[in-house]
N, C-alpha and C positions, 0 to 999 in steps of 0.2 A: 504493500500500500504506500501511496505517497506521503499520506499525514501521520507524525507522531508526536506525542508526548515528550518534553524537556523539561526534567526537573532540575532545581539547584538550591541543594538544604543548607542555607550557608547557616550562622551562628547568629542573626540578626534579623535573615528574612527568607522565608521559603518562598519559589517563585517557581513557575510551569508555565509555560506554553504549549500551545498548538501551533504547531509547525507543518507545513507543507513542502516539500522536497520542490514542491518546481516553484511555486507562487510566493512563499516565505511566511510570517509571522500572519495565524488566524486569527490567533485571540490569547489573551493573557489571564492569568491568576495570581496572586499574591498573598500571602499573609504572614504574621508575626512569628518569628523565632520564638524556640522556648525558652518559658520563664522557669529556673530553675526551682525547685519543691524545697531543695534545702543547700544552703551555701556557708553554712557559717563550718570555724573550725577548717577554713580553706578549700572544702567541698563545694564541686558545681554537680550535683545531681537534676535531671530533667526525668521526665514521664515518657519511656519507650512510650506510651500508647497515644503519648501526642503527637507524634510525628506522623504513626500512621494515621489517626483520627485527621490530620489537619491534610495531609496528602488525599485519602479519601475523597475528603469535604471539596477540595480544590481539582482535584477531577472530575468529581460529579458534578462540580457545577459547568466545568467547561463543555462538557458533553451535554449538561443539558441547555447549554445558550447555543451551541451547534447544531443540534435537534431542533432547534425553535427556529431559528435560521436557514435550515433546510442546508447547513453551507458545505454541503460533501460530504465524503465516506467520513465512518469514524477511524482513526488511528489504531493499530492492531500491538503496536508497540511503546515503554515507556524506556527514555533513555535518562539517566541522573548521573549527578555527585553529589559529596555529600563533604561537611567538614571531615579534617581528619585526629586521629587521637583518640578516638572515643570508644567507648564497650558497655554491653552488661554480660551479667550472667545470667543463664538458661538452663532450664531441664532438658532434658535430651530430645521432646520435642518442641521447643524450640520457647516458653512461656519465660517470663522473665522473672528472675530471682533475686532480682537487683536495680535499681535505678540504671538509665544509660549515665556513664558518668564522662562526660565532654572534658576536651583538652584544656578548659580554662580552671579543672578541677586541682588544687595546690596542695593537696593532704599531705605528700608525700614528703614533703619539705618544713612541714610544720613539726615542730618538737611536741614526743609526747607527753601525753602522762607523767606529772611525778619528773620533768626535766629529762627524761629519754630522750638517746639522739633524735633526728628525725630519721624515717624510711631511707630519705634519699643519701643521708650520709652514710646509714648502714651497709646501703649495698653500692659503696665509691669503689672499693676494694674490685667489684667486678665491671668497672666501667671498660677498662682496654680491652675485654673480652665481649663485653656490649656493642662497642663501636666496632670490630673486629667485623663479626656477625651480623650486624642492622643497616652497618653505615651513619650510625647517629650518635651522637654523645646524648648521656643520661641528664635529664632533664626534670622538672616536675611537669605533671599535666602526660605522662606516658602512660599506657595503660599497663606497662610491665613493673614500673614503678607503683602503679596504685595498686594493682591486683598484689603485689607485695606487703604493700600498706594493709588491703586487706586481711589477707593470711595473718599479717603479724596481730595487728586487730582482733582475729578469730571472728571475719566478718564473711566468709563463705561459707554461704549454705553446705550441708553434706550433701545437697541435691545437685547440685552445680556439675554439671553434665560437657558447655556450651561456650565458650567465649565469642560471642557476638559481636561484633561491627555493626555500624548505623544500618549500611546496606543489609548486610546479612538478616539483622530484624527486621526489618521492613520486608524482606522474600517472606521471610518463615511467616510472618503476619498475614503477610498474603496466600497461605496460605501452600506455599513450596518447601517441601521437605528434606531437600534436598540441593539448596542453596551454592553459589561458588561467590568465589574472590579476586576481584580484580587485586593483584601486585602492588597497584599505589598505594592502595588501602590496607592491605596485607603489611607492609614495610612501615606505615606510621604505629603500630600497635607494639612493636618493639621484641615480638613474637617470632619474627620472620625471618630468616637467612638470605642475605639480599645475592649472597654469592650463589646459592644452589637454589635458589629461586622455590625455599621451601619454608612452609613450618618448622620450626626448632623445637626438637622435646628439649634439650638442652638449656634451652631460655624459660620457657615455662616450668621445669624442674627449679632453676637456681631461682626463680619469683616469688615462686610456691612452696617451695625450700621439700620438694617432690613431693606435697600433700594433695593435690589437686589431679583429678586424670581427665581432666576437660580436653573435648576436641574442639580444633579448629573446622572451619567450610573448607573444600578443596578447592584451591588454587586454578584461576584458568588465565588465560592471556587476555589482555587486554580486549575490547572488542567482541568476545566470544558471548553468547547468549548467558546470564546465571542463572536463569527459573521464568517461571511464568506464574503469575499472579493472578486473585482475582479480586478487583476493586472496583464502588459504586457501582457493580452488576458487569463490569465487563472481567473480559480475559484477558490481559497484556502479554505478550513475551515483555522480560526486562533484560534492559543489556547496561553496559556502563560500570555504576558502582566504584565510580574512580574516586581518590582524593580532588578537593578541590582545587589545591594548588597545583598540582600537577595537569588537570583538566585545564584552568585558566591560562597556564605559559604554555599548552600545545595547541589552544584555541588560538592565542596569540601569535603563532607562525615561530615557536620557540624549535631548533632542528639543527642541520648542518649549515646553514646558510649564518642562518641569525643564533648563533651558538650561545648566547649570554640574555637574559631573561628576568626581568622583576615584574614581581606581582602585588600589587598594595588595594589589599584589603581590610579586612579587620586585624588581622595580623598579618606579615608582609613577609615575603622571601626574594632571595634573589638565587636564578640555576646557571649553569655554564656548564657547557659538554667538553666531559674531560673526565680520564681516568681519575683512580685513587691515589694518593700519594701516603707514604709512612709520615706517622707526627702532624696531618694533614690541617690544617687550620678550617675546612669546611665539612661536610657529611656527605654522601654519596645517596642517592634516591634512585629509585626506577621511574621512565618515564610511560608516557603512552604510548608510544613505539618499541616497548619491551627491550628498551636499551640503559644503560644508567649515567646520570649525568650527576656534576659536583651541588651542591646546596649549601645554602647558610638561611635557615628560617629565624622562624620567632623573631624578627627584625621589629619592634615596636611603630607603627603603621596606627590605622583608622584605627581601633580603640582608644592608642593613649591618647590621639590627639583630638578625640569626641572626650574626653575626661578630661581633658585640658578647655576645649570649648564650654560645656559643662561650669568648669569654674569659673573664668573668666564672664562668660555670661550671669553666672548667678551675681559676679559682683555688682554687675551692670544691673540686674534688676534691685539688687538689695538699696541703689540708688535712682531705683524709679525710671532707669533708662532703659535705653531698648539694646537687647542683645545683640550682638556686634561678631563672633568671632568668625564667624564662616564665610560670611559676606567680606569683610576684613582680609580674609586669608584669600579669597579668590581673586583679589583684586589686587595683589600684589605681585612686583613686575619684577622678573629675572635678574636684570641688574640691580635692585634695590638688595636682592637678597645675597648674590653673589658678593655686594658690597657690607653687608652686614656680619656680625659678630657672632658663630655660633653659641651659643648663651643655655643649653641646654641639655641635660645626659636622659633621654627616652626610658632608660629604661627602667621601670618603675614600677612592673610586674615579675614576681619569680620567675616565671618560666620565659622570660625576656632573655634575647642573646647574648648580652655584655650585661646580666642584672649581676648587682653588688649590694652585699647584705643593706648599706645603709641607703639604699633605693635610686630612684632617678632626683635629679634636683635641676633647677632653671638660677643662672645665675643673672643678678642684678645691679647695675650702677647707674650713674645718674644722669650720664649723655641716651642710655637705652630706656627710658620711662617712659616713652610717647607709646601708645597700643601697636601700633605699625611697627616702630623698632624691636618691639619684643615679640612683634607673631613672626618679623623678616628672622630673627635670629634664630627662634624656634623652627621655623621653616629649614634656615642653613644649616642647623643640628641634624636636624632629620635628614634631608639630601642625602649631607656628608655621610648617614650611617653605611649606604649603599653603594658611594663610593668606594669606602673602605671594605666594604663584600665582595665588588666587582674585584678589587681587586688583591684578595687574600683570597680569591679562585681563581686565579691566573688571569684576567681580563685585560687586555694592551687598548693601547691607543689606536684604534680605527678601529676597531670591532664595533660588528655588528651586534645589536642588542633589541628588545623586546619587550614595551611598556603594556601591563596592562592591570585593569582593579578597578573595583569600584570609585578608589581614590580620585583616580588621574580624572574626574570630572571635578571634583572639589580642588585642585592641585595642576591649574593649567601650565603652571608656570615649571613644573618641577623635569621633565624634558629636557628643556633649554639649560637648566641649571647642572643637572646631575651631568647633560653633554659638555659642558664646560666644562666640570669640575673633572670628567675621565680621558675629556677626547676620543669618547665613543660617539658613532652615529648610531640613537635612540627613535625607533619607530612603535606610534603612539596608537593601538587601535581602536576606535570610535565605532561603536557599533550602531549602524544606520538606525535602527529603532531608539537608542539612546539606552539602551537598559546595562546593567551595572556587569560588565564583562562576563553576561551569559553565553558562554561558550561550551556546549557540550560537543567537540567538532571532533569526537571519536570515531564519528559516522560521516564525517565531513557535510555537517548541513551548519558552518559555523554562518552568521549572518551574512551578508555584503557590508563591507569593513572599508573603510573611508580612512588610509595609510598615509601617516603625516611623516617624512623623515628630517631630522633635527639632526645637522653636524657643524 
C-alpha cells in the first residue's frame, strides 16, 4: 500500500502521521509526553500503558478523520522510534512488573540509605569492560545501571521473566508475542555486545550480580519487519523500533558523504563515521545502515536551555513583565554571539557529558548584564560544546556535516556559528511541513527537505 503510519515517541511529545509514499503528508496527530507517576529520590518512572493508550487514541483518531474524508486506502503499516535508555520488566508474557523507567531516571547515582555508595560508583570497577562490550561509558539514566540499582534495592519481582524496551512493549501490547529489536535500540540499554551484534549474558549477569534469568527480544537488522499488531480495530505490520537519535542523523543524510552529524533535541548528540580507537575520548553506536559510527551524546541541548528559559522568564513575570527568553534567543545574530563571552558550563544534569559533582553554573560581570549579552554568551557556551565533540571524534576543517532537531528552529543562528567556530560546511535540514525533525527515513519516505549549506 502507498499510505503508512509515522510514529515519533520523543520525551516531550508523541506525534504520527499519515503519510502517503507518492502525494506526502495526509494528516497529522499529536499529543503530550508522559508525565512521570513518580520522580523523587532521582526516579523518572512513567505508565507503560500510556504510551500504548495515547498511540491507540492517536490512531484511531487519524483513521477515523480519513474515513470521514473518504481520503484513500487505509495504511497497512506503522513505522516508529522511540527515545532511547528506557525498560520495564515483564512476565514472560509480556505484562508489566515495573514502571517503564526512561533515560532521564538518576537513581543510580544517588547515594543510598544510611550514606551507601551510590549504584553507579559500585559498579566503576567494571566500567572498561562496559565500554569494551556496549561502546559506551557508564553513565546514570542506563538501564544496566538501574536494573542494578534495582537488584541491589531487592526491587525485582521473582516474576520478572522480560527486559522490555519502549518498542518491544508497545508489540507485546499489541498484542505480538513474539517481538524483535532493532540494534539502535538494542545498544542504548547497555545489555548488548555492539561487536557480535548480540545480547550479552555477561552484562546482565554482572547487573544482576546473576540473580535474574530474564530474556531479551531477538535481535533483527535494521528495516526488517518486528511483529504485527492490532490497534483501534486494525492490523498493522510494525517495522522501525529505532532509537531516536540515530533515526534523526540518518533522516538527516548522516553517511559516507556527510560523515559528521548533530542532532539537538531535548538532549543533543553529535556522530562521525569512524572506527574505535583505544583510551577513545567518544562511544561507538550502531547506525541505521547496520554499520557503527563514533558518538558523544548527552550533550546538554533543549532541556537545559527550556530550564534556563523557565527561569529567566519566571523573573520576568515575578516583575509583571512579559517573558522574553525565546523570542530573545531567536533573534540573535551570528556575529553578536561569535563576539560574545562564553559565560556558561551546560551541564547541570547527572547524566550530562562533562557533569561535575558541583553542577553546571553561568558566570556573571558587569559589562554582561544587559539580557542579550547573557542569552549571546549562553548561546556561545552551548555552540562551543559541539565544537569540542566535533572535534575529540576526529572532525577536520572542510568536512562535511549534518544539522538536525527540533532545536535548529529555535536556534537559527547556530549553523553559521558552530561553521565558524570548526571550519566545517554544516547542512541544515528544514523539513517542508515544518515539523520538529520527523524523520523516520528507514523506509526512505523522509519529507522533501529544503538543504541550506553554511561554509
Amino acid at each position: 500500500m502507498n499510505r503508512v503510519l509515522l510514529a515519533d515517541f520523543g520525551s516531550t511529545r508523541i506525534k504520527l502521521l499519515l503519510w502517503d509514499r507518492c502525494t506526502g503528508l495526509v494528516d497529522r496527530e499529536e499529543r503530550p509526553g508522559a508525565v512521570p507517576i513518580r520522580s523523587d529520590g532521582g526516579r523518572f518512572e512513567t505508565s507503560p500503558e500510556f504510551y500504548w493508550r495515547t498511540l491507540e487514541s492517536a490512531v484511531g483518531e487519524l483513521f477515523r478523520r480519513s474515513a470521514a474524508h473518504a481520503s484513500g486506502s487505509e495504511p497497512d503499516s506503522l513505522w516508529f522510534c522511540t527515545e532511547m535508555h528506557g525498560f520495564l520488566l515483564a512476565d514472560r508474557h509480556g505484562s508489566p512488573l515495573s514502571p517503564y523507567i526512561g533515560w532521564q531516571d538518576q537513581r543510580a547515582a544517588r547515594t543510598a540509605c544510611g550514606g551507601e555508595r551510590s549504584t553507579l560508583d559500585l559498579m566503576r570497577p567494571a566500567e572498561q569492560n562496559f565500554r569494551a562490550l556496549t561502546g559506551m561509558r557508564l553513565r546514570p539514566g542506563l538501564p544496566w545501571l538501574n536494573l542494578a540499582d534495582m537488584v541491589r534495592r531487592g526491587e525485582v519481582p521473582e516474576t520478572a521473566e522480560r527486559i522490555l524496551t519502549l518498542p518491544d512493549w508497545i508489540l507485546m501490547r499489541g498484542g505480538c508475542t513474539a517481538p524483535k529489536s532493532d540494534p539502535t535500540m538494542a545498544a542504548g540499554t547497555g545489555f548488548y555486545d555492539l561487536t557480535r551484534g548480540t545480547w550479552s549474558r555477561e552484562l546482565l549477569d554482572e547487573a544482576s550480580s546473576a540473580r535474574t534469568n530474564c530474556i531479551f527480544t531477538e535481535i533483527a537488522p535494521t528495516g526488517t519487519m518486528l511483529g504485527v499488531i492490532r490497534i483501534a480495530g486494525r492490523t498493522l505490520k510494525t517495522y522501525g523500533g529505532t532509537g531516536d537519535m540515530l533515526t534523526a542523523l540518518h533522516g538527516a543524510g548522516f553517511g559516507s558523504e556527510r560523515r559528521a552529524a548533530i542532532n539537538l533535541g531535548t538532549g543533543s548528540q553529535t556522530a562521525y563515521m569512524g572506527n574505535d580507537e583505544p583510551d577513545a575520548p567518544f562511544e561507538m553506536r550502531p547506525t541505521c545502515e547496520n554499520t557503527l559510527c563514533r558518538a558523544i551524546t548527552h550533550i546538554p541541548g533543549g532541556k537545559v536551555l527550556a530550564m534556563l528559559a523557565t527561569m529567566f522568564d519566571g523573573f520576568a513575570r515575578q516583575g509583571n513583565g512579559t517573558p522574553f527568553f525565546w523570542n530573545l534567543w531567536k533573534s540573535l545574530a551570528p556575529e553578536e554571539i561569535l563576539q560574545a563571552v562564553p559565560i556558561a558550563d551546560l551541564n547541570m544534569f547527572e547524566g550530562a557529558w562533562r557533569y561535575r559533582e558541583e553542577g553546571g553554573r553561568i558566570k556573571i560581570r558587569n559589562e554582561w548584564l544587559s539580557p542579550r549579552a547573557i542569552l549571546a554568551g549562553i548561546a556561545k557556551s552551548w555552540i562551543e560544546q559541539y565544537a569540542d565533540a566535533l572535534r575529540l571524534m576526529g572532525c577536520g576543517r572542510g568536512e562535511k556535516a549534518v544539522v538536525s532537531g527540533g532545536m535548529t528552529r529555535h536556534s537559527p543562528f547556530f549553523a553559521e556559528v558552530l561553521s565558524t567556530l570548526t571550519g566545517m560546511t554544516l547542512f541544515t535540514n528544514m523539513p517542508a511541513t515544518q515539523e520538529d525533525s520527523f524523520e523516520l527515513s528507514l523506509i526512505h519516505i523522509s519529507e522533501p527537505t529544503r538543504q541550506e549549506a553554511i561554509s
